[in-house]
SEMAR-236545 format. One record per residue: residue number from 1; residue in three letters; z, y, x of N, C-alpha, C, O in turn. Coordinates in nm, 3 decimals, m for minus. Example, Ala and Ser with C-alpha at 12.3 -4.5 7.8 and 13.67 -1.06 7.14 Angstrom:
REM SEMAR-236545
    nr   rest      n.up   n.north    n.east     ca.up   ca.north   ca.east      c.up   c.north    c.east      o.up   o.north    o.east
     1    ala     0.780    m0.569     1.319     0.780     m0.450     1.230     0.780    m0.330     1.320     0.846    m0.332     1.424
     2    ser     0.708    m0.225     1.285     0.714     m0.106     1.367     0.787     0.003     1.290     0.804     0.114     1.341
//
This chain:
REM SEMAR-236545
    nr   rest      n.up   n.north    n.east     ca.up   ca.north   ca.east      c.up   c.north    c.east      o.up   o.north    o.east
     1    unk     1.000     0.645     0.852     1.134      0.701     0.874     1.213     0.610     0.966     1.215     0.488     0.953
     2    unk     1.273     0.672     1.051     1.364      0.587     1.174     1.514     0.565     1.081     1.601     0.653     1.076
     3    unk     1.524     0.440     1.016     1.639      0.436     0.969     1.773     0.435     1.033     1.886     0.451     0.987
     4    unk     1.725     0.411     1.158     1.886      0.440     1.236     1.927     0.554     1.293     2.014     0.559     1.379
     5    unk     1.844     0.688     1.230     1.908      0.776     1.221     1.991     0.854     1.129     1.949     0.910     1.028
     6    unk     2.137     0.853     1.179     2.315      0.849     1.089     2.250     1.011     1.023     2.342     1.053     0.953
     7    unk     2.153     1.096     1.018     2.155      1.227     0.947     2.041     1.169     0.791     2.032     1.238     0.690
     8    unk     1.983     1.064     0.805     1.948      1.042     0.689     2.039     0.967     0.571     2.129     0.890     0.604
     9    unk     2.016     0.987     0.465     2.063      0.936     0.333     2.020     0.868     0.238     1.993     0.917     0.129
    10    unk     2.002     0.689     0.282     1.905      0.669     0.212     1.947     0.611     0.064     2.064     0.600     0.027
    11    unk     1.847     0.581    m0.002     1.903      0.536    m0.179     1.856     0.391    m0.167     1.742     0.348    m0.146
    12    unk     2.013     0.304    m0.190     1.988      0.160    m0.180     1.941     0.106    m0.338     1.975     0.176    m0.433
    13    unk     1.893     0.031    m0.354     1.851     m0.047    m0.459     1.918    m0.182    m0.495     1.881    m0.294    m0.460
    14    unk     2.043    m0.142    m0.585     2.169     m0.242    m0.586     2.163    m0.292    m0.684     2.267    m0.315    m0.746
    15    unk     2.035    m0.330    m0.738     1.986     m0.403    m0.801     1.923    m0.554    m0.704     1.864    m0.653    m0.746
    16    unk     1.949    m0.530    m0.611     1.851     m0.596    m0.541     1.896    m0.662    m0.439     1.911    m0.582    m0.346
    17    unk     1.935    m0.802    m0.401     1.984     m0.877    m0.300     1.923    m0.863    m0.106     1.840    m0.944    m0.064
    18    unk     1.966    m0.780    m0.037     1.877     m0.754     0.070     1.866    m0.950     0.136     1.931    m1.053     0.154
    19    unk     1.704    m0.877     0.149     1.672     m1.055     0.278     1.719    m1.182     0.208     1.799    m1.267     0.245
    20    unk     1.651    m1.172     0.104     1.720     m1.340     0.019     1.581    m1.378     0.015     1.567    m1.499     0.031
    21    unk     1.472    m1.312    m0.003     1.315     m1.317    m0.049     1.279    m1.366    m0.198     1.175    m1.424    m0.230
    22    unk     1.390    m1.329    m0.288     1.369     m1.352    m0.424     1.344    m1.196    m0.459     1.367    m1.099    m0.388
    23    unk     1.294    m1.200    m0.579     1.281     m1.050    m0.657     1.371    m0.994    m0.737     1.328    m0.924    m0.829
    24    unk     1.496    m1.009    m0.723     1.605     m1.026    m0.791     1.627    m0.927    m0.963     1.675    m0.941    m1.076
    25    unk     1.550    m0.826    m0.875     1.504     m0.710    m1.030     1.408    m0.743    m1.071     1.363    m0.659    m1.149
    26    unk     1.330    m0.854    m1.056     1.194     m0.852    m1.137     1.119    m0.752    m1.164     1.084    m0.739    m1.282
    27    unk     1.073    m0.647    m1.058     1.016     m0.513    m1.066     0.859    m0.534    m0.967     0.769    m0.456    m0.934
    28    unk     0.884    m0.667    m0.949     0.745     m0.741    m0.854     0.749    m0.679    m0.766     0.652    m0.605    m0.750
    29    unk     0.864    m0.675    m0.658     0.867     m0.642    m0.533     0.979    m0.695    m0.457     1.088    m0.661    m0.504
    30    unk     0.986    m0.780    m0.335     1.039     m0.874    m0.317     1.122    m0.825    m0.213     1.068    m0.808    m0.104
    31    unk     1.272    m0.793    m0.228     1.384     m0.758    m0.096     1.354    m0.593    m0.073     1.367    m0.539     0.037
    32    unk     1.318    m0.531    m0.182     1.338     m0.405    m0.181     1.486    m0.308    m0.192     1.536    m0.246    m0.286
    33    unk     1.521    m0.325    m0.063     1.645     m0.279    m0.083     1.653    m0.179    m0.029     1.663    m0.084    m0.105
    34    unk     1.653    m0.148     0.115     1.664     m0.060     0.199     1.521     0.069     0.165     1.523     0.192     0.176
    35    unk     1.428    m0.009     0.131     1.311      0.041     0.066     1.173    m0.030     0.070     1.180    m0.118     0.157
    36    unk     1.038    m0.027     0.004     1.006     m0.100    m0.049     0.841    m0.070    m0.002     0.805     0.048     0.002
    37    unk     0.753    m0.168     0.028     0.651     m0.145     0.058     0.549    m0.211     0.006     0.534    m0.333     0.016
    38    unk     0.450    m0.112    m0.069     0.349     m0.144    m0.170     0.259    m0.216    m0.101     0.153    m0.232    m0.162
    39    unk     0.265    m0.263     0.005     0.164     m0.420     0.053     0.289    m0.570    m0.003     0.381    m0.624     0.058
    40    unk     0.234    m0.591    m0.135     0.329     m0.716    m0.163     0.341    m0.835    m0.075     0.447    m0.898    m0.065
    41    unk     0.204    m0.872     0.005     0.251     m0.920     0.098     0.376    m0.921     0.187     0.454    m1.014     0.209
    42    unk     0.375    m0.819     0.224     0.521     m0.805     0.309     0.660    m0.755     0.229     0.699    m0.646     0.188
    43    unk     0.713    m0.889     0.226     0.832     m0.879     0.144     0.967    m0.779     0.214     0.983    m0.805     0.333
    44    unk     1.050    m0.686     0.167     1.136     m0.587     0.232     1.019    m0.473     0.262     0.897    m0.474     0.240
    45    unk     1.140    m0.338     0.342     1.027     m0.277     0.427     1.059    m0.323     0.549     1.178    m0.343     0.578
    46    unk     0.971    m0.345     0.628     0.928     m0.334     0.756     0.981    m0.253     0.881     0.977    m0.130     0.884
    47    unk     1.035    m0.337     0.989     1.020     m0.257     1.093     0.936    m0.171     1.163     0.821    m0.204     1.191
    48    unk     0.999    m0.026     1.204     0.961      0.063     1.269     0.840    m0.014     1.380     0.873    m0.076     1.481
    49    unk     0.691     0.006     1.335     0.581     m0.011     1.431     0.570     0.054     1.545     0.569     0.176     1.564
    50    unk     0.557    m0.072     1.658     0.524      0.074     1.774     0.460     0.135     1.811     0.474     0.189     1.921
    51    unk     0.352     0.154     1.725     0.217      0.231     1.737     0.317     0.382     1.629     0.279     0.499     1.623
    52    unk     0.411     0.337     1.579     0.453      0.441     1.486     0.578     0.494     1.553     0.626     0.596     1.503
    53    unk     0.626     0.452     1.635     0.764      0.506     1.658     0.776     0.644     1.707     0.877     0.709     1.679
    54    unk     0.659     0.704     1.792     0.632      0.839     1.854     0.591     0.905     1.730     0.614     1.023     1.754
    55    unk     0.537     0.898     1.594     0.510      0.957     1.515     0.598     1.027     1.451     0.562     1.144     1.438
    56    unk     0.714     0.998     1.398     0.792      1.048     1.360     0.769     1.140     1.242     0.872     1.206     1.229
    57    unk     0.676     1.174     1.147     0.612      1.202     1.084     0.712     1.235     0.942     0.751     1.342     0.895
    58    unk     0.734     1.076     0.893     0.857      1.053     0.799     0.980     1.156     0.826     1.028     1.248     0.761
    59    unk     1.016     1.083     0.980     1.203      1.157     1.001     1.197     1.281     0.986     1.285     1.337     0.921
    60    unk     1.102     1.347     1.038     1.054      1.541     1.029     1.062     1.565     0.873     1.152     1.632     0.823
    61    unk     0.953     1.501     0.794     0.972      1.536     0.624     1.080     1.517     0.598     1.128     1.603     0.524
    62    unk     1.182     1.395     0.640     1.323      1.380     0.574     1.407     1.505     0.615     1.467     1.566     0.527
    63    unk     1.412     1.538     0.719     1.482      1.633     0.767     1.463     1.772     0.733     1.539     1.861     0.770
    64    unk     1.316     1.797     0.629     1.285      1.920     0.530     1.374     1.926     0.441     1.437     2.030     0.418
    65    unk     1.391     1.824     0.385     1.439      1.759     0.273     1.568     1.743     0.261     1.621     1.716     0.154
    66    unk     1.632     1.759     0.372     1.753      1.772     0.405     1.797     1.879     0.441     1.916     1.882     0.471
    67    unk     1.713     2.011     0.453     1.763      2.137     0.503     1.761     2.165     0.656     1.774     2.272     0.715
    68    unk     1.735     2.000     0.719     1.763      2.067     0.908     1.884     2.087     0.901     1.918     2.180     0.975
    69    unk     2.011     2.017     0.815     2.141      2.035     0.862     2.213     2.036     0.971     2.224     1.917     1.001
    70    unk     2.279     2.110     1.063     2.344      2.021     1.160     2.492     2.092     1.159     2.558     2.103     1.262
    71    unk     2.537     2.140     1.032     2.710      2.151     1.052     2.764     2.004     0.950     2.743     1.957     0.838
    72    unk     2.825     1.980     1.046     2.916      1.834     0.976     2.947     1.847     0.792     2.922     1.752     0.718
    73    unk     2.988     1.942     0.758     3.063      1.941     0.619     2.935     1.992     0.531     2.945     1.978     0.410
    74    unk     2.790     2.061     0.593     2.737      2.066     0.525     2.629     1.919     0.494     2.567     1.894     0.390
    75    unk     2.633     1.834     0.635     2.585      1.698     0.592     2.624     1.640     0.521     2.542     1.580     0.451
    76    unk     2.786     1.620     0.491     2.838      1.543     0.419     2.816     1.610     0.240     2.794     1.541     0.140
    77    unk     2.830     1.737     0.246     2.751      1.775     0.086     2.644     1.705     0.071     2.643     1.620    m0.018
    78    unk     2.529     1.721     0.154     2.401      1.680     0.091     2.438     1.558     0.062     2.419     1.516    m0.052
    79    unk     2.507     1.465     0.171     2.485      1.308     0.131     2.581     1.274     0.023     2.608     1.155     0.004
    80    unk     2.634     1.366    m0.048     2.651      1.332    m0.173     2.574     1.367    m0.324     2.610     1.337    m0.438
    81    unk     2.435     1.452    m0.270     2.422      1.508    m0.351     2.233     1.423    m0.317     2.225     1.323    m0.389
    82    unk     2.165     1.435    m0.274     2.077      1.397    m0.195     2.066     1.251    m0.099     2.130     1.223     0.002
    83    unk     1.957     1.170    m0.172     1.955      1.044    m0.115     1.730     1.009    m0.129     1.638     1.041    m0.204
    84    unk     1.751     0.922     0.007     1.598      0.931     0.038     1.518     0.779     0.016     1.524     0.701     0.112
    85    unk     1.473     0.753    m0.055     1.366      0.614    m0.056     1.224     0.594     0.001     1.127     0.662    m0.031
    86    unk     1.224     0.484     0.095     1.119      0.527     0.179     1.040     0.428     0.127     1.069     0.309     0.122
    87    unk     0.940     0.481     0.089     0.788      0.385     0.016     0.709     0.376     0.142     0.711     0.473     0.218
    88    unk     0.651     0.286     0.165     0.550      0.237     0.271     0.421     0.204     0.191     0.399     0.094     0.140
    89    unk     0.322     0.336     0.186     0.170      0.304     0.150     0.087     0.253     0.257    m0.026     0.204     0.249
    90    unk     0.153     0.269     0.349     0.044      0.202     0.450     0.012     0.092     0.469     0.116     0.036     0.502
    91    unk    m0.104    m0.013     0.471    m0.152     m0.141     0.479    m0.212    m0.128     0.649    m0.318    m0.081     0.688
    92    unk    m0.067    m0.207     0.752    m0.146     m0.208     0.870    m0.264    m0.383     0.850    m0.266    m0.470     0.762
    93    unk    m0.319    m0.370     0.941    m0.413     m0.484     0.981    m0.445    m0.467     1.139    m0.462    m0.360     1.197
    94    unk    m0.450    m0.612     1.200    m0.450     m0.653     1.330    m0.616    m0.719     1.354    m0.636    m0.834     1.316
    95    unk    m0.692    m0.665     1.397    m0.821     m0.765     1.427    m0.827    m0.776     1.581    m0.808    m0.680     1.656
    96    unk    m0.864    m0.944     1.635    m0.877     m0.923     1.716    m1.007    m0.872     1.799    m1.089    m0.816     1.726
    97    unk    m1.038    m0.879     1.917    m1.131     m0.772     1.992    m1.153    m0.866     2.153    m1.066    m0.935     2.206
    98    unk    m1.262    m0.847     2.192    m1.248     m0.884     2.358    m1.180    m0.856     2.447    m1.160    m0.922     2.549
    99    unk    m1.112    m0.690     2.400    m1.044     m0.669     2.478    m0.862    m0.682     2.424    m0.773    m0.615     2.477
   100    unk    m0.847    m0.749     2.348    m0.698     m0.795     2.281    m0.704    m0.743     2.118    m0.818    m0.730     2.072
   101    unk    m0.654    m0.729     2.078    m0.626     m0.726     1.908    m0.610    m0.568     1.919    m0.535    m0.508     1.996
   102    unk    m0.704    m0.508     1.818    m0.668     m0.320     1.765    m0.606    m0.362     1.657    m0.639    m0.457     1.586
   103    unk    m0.491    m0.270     1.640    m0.440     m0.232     1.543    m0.457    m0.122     1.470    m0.414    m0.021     1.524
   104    unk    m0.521    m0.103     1.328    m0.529     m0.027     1.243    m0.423     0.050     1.136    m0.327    m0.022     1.109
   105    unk    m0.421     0.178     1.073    m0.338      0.189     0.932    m0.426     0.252     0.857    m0.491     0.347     0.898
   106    unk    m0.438     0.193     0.709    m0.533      0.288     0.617    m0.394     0.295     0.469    m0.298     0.224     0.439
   107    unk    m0.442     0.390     0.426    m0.375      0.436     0.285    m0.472     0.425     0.184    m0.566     0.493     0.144
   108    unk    m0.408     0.292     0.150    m0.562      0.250     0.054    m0.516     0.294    m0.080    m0.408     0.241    m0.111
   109    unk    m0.564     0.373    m0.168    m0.593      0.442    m0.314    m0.481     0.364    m0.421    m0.416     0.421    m0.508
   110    unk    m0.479     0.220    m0.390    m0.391      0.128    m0.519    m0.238     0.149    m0.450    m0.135     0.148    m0.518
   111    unk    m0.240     0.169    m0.299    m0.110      0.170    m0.298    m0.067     0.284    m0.321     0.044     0.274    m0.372
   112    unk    m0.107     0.419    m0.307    m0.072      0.543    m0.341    m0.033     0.519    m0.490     0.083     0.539    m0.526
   113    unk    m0.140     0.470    m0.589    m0.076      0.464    m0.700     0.037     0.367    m0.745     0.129     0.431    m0.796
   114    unk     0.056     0.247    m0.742     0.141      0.157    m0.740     0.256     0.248    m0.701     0.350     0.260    m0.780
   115    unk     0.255     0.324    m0.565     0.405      0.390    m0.530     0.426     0.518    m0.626     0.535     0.574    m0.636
   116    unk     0.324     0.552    m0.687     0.364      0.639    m0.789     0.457     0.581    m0.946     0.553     0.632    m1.005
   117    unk     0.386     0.471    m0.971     0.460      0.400    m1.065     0.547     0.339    m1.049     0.623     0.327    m1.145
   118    unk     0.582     0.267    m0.912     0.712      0.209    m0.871     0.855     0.323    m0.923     0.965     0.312    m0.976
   119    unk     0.763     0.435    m0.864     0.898      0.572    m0.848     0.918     0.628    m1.015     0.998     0.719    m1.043
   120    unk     0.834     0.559    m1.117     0.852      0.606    m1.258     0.974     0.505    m1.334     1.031     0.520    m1.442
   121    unk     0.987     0.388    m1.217     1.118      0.267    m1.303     1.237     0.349    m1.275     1.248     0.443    m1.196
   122    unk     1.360     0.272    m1.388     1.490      0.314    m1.372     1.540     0.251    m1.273     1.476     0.148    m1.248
   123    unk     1.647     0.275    m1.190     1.651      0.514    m1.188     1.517     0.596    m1.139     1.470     0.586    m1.026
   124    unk     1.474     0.664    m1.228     1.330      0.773    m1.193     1.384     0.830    m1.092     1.500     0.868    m1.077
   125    unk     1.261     0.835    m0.992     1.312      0.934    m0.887     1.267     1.065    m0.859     1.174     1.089    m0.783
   126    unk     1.336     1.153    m0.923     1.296      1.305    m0.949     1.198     1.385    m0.852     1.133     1.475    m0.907
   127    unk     1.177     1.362    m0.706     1.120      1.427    m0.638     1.007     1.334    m0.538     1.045     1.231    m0.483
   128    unk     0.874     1.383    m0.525     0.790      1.260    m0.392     0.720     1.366    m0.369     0.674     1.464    m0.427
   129    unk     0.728     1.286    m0.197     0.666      1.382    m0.114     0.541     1.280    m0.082     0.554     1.158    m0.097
   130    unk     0.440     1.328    m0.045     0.275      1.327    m0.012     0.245     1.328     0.066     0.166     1.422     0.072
   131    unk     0.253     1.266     0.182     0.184      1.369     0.344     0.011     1.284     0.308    m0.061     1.249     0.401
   132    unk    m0.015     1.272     0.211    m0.127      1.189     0.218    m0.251     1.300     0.184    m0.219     1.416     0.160
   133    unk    m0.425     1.250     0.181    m0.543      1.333     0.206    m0.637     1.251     0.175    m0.669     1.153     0.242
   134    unk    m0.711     1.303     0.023    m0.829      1.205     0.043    m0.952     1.301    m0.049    m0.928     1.400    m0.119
   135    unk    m1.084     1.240    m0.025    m1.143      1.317    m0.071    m1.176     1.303    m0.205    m1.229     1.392    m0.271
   136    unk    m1.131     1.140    m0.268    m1.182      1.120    m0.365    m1.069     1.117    m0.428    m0.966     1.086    m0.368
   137    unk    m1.069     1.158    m0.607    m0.940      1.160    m0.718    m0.890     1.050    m0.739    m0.769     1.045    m0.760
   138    unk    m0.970     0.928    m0.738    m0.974      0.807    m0.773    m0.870     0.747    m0.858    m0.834     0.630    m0.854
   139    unk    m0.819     0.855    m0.950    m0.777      0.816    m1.129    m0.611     0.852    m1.063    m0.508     0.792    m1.092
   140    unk    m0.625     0.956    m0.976    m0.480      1.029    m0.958    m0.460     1.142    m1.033    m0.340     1.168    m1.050
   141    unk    m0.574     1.254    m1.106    m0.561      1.312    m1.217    m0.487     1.250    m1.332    m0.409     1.325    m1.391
   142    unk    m0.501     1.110    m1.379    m0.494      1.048    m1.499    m0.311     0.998    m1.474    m0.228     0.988    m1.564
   143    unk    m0.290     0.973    m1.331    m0.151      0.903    m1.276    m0.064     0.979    m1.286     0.049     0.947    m1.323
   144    unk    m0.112     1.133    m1.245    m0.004      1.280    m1.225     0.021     1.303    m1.374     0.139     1.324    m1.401
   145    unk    m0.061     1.304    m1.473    m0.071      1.306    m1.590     0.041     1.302    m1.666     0.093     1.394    m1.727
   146    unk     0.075     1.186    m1.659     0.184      1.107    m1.705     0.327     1.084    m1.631     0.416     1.018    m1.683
   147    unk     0.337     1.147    m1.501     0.446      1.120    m1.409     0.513     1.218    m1.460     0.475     1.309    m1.534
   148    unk     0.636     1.191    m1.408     0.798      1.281    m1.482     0.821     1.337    m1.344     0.870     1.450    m1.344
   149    unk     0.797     1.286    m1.229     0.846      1.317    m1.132     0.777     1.453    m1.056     0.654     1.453    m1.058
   150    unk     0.851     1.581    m0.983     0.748      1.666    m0.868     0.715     1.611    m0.807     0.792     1.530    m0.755
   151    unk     0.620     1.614    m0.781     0.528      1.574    m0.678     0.491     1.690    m0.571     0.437     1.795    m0.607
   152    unk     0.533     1.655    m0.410     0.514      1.763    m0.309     0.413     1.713    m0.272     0.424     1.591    m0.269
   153    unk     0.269     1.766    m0.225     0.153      1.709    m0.201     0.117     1.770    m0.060     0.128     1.892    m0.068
   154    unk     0.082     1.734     0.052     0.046      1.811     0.165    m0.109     1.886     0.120    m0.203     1.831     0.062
   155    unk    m0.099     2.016     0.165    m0.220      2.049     0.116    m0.374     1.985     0.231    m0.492     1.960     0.204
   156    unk    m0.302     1.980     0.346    m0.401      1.917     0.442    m0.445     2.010     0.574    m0.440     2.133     0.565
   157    unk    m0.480     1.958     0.674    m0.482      2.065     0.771    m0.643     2.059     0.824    m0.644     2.035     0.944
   158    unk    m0.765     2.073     0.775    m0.869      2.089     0.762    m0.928     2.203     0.801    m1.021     2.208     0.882
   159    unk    m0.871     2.309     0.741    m0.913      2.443     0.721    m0.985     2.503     0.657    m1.034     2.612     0.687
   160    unk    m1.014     2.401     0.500    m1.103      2.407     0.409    m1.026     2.484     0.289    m0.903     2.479     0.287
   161    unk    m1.087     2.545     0.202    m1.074      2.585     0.080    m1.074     2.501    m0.034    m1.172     2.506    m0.109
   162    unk    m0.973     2.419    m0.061    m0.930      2.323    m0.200    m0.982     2.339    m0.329    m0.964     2.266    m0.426
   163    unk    m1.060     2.460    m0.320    m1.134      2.460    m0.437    m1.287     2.479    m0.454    m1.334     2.531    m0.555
   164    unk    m1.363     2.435    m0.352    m1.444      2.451    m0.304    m1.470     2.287    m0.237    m1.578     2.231    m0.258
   165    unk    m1.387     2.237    m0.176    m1.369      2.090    m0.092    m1.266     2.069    m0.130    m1.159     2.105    m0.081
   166    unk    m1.292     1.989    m0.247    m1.105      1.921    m0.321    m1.083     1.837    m0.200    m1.159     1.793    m0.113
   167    unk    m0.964     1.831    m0.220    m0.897      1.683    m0.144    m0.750     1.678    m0.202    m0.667     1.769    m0.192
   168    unk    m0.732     1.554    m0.267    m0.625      1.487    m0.316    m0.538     1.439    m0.218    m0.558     1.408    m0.101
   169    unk    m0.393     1.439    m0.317    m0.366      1.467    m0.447    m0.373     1.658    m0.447    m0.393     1.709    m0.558
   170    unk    m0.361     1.726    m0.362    m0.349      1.887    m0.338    m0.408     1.951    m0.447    m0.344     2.011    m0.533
   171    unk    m0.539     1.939    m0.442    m0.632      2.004    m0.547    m0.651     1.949    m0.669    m0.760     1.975    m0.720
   172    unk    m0.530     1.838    m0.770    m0.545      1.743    m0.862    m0.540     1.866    m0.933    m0.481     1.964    m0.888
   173    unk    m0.620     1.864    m1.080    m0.636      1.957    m1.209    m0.496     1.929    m1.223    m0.447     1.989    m1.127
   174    unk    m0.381     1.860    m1.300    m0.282      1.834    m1.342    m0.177     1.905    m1.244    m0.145     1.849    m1.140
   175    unk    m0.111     2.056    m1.286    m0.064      2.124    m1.173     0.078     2.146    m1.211     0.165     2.200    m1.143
   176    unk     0.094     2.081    m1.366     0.266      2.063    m1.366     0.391     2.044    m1.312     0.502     2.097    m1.327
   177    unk     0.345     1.952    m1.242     0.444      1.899    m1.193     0.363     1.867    m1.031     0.433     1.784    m0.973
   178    unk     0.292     1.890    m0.980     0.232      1.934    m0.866     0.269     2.085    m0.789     0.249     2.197    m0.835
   179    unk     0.341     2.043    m0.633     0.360      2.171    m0.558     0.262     2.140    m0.403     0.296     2.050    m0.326
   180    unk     0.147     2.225    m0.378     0.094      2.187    m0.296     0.120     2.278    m0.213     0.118     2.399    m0.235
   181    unk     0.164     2.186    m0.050     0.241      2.308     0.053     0.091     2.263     0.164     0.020     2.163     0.177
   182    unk     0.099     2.415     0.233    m0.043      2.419     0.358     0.092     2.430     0.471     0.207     2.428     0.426
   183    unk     0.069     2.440     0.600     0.129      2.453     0.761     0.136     2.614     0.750     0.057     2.699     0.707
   184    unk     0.254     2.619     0.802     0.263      2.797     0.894     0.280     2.811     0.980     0.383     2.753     1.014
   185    unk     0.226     2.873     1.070     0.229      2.926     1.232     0.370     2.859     1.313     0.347     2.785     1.409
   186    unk     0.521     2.886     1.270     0.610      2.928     1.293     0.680     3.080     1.291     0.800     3.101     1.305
   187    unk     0.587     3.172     1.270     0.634      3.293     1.203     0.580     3.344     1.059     0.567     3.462     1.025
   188    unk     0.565     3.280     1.016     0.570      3.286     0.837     0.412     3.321     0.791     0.373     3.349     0.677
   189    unk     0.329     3.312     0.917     0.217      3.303     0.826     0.125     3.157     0.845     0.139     3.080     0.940
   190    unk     0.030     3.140     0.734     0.005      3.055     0.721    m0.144     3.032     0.819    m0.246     3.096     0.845
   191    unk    m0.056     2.832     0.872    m0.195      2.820     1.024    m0.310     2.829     1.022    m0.358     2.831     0.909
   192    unk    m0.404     2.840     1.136    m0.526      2.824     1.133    m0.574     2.753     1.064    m0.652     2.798     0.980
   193    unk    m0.541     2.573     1.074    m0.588      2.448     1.063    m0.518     2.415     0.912    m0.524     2.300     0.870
   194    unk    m0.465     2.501     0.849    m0.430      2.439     0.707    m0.526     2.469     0.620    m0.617     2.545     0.655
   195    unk    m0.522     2.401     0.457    m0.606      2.417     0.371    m0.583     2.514     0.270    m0.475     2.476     0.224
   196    unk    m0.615     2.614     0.208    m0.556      2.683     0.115    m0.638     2.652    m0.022    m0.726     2.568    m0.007
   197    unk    m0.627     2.695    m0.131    m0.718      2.752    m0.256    m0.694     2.878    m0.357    m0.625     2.970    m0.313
   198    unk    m0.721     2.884    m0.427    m0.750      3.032    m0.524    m0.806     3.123    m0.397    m0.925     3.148    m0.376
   199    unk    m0.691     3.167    m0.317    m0.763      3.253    m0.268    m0.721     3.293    m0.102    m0.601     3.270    m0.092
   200    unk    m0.767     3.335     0.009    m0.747      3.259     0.166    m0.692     3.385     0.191    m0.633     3.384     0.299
   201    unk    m0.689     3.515     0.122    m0.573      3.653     0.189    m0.455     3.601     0.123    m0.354     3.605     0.192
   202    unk    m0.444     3.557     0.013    m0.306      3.540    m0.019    m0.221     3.417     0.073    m0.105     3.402     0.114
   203    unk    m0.344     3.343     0.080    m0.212      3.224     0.103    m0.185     3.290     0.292    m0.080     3.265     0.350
   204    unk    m0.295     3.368     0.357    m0.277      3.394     0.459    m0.127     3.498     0.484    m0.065     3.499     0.590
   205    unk    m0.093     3.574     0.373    m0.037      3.684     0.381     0.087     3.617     0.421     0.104     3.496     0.434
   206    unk     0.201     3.744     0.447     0.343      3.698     0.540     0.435     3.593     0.427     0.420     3.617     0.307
   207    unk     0.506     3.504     0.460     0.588      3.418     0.380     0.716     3.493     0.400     0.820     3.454     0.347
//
C-alpha cells in the first residue's frame, strides 16, 4: 500500500511508540505502528520497494475497500467509520549474481499464519483480505478454524476449478467465515483466467 496516499485510512497502533525499536506492546513485534511486518527481522513496516512501487496491488484492494470514493463528504464518512492495517507477508531476499544482486519476494506459509494471529490480538480486526495462492493447506484449515475474523480470500486467476485443484486459502473446508472472490470481465461476468468451484455456469453467469 502507497501510504502517502491522503484517500487511505490507516489504523495506528497507539499502543506502540513509532521508530524507538523497542516492542513497547510486547506483542513480539517491534515499531509496529504505522503497520507491521511478519519478517521479525525487519523492525516497523518497510518502505515502499521499487521493484513494488508499479504494482500497486495493495492501493487497488484498499480502494475496494473503500468503495472507489471520490466525493469529499463521502470520504470523510468512511474515514470515520473504516480504517486499514497493512500486514507485510512478504519475505524479500537479495542474492547476489554476476550480473549484480536479483531480488526476490516469496509468501512463505508461517508468515501468512503469524498475520492471521497477529490480526486475532486486541483490538480484533474484523475483516482480512488475501490476495494470496497456494497449493498446499499447510494447517490453514486448522488457523480459519478458530479465527473470529472474515476472511476475503482471492480465489486465484488460474482458470482452474477449486474443487478439483484446491488452492488456498480459497478452497479451505472451513467456509464460515471464508468469502472467496474470482475476477470479472468488467461487465459483470466472470473472467477467463479466474478460478471458480461448485460449479463453472454459475459462477460464469451475469453478476
Amino acid at each position: 500500500i502507497d501510504q502517502s496516499d491522503d484517500r487511505l485510512f490507516l489504523a495506528l497502533n497507539l499502543r506502540e511508540i513509532p521508530d524507538n525499536k523497542i516492542d513497547d506492546d510486547g506483542n513480539g513485534y517491534v515499531d509496529d505502528y504505522h503497520g507491521v511486518n511478519m519478517n521479525r527481522a525487519v523492525p516497523g513496516f518497510p518502505q515502499l520497494n521499487d521493484g513494488y512501487l508499479h504494482k500497486e496491488h495493495g492501493t487497488h484492494v484498499a480502494g475496494l475497500a473503500l468503495g472507489g470514493l471520490k466525493d469529499t463528504q463521502l470520504n470523510a464518512l468512511v474515514k470515520d467509520r473504516i480504517a486499514l492495517k497493512i500486514i507485510n507477508i512478504v519475505r524479500k531476499t537479495v542474492n547476489p549474481s554476476p550480473a549484480g544482486s536479483v531480488t526476490s519476494w516469496v509468501i512463505p506459509n508461517d508468515f501468512v499464519m503469524d498475520a492471521i494471529q497477529y490480526i486475532g490480538q486486541e483490538p480484533q480486526i474484523p475483516i482480512i483480505n488475501l490476495s494470496v495462492e497456494s497449493e498446499q493447506e499447510s494447517g490453514l484449515n486448522t488457523m480459519l478454524s478458530s479465527n473470529l475474523s472474515l476472511v476475503v480470500a482471492a480465489a486465484g486467476n488460474d482458470d482452474v476449478d477449486l474443487d478439483a485443484d484446491e488452492r488456498y486459502p480459497a478452497a479451505a473446508v472451513n467456509r464460515t467465515q471464508l468469502l472467496s472472490v474470482g475476477a470479472y470481465d468488467g461487465s459483470g461476468y466472470l473472467a477467463g483466467f479466474s478460478n471458480w468451484g461448485a460449479n463453472k455456469e454459475i459462477g460464469r453467469a451475469h453478476v
